[in-house]
N, C-alpha and C positions, 0 to 999 in steps of 0.2 A: 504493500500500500504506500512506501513512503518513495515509492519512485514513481508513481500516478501525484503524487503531492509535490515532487521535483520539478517533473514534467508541468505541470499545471502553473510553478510556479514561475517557470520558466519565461511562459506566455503570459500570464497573468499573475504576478507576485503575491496579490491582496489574497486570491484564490484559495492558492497554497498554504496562507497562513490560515485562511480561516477554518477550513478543513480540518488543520489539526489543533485548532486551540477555540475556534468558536468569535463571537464578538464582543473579546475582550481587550483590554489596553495593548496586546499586539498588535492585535486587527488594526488598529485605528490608525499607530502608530507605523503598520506598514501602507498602509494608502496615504499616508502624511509621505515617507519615505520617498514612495514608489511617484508619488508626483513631482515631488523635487528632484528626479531624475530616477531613472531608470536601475541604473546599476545598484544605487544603497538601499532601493527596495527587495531588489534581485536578493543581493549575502543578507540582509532583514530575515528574508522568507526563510531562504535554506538553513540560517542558522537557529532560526524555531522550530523547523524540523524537524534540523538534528540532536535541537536539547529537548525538545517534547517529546522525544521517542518512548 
């Protein structure tokens, strides 16, 4: 599952976080992220991921 959440996040960062943490102070904070540019939404996502596993 956490490589459907990679891929998702891939394309869509905010996606990928929400999947695995729901709509909490992540979420929010990776759509803050993810609009100030692309990239620091991008490592946001995957490294909630990889710590909410």
């Amino acid at each position: 599952m956490d490589v459907i959440r990679i891929i998702l996040s891939v394309i869509i960062p905010p996606v990928g976080v929400f999947l695995q943490v729901g709509f909490g102070g992540h979420f929010w904070l990776n759509i803050l992220l993810t609009l100030l540019g692309y990239i620091p939404g991008l490592i946001h996502a995957v490294w909630v991921i990889a710590k909410f596993d």
